[in-house]
N, C-alpha and C positions, 0 to 999 in steps of 0.2 A: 504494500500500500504506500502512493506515495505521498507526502505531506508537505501542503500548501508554505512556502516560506513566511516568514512571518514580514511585511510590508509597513508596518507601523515601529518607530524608532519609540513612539510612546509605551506602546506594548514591551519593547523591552527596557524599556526601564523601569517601567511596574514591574515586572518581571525579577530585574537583578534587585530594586527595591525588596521584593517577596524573599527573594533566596537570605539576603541580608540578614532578614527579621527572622527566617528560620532556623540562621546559624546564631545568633542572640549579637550581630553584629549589629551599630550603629554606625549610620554614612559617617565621614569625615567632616562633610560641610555642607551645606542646603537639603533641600529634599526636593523629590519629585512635584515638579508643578508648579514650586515658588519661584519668584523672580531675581531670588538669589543662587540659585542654582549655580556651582562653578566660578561666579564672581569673583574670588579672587584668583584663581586659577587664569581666568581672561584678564583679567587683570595684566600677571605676572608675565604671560608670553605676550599682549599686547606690546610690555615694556621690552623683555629681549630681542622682540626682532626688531622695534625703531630704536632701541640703541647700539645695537650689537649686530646683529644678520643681514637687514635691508642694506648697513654703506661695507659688508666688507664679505671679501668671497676668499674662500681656502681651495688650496690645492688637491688636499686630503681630505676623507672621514675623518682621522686622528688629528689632522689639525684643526677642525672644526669644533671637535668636541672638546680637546683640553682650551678650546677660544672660551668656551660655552661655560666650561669648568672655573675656567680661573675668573670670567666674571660672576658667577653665582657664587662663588664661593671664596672671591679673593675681596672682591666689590659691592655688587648686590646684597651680599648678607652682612659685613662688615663696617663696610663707610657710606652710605647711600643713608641719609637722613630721613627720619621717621617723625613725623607729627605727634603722635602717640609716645613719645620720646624726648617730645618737650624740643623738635627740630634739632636733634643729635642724632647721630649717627649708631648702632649697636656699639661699636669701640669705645665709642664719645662716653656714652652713655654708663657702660661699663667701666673706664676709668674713674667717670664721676662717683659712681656708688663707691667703688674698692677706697677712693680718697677718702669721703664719708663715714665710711667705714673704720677706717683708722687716724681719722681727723675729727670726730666726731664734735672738737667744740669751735672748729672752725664753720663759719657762716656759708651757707650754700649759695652761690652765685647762679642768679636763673639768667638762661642766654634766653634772648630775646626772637622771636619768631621775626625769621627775615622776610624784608619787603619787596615788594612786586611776586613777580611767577620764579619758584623756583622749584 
């Protein structure tokens, strides 16, 4: 007997949503239907291919990926300023605490959210 493929991209993702709930797994991030769905995910590859892939072209797979590599994980996750962060950087950020931390009666200096687009 043979069986109709399944035509609907909704259907499976009810679908992988069911399997989820039957292994007592919960999604990572959104759910099926809302409007958040992946958001930061598009988000995150929105930003790597207009910073990174649309102006520069590799020779290799292997030099594409350690390209890919050294900015998510050299730049992107390290110095790239966060709002949520008080506009510091993860590094920034983490110095400040560690200082804090062992400077404890020294006064915290709040850096100021920079002006225009940035």
């Amino acid at each position: 007997m043979l069986r109709r493929p399944v035509e609907s991209a909704n259907y499976t993702s009810f679908r992988f949503t069911e399997r989820l709930q039957d292994n007592g797994i919960l999604p990572s991030m959104g759910s099926v239907g809302d409007s958040y769905d992946n958001a930061l995910m598009e988000n995150f590859w929105s930003t790597l291919k207009i910073e990174l892939v649309y102006c520069t072209s590799w020779r290799t797979r292997d030099e594409a990926e350690n390209a890919i590599f050294a900015y998510i994980d050299g730049w992107y996750n390290t110095r790239r300023i966060q709002k949520g962060l008080g506009y510091l950087s993860p590094d920034e950020y983490e110095t400040a605490w560690h200082t804090r931390q062992h400077n404890p009666a020294e006064p915290t200096v709040a850096t100021p959210a920079p002006a225009g687009s940035r």
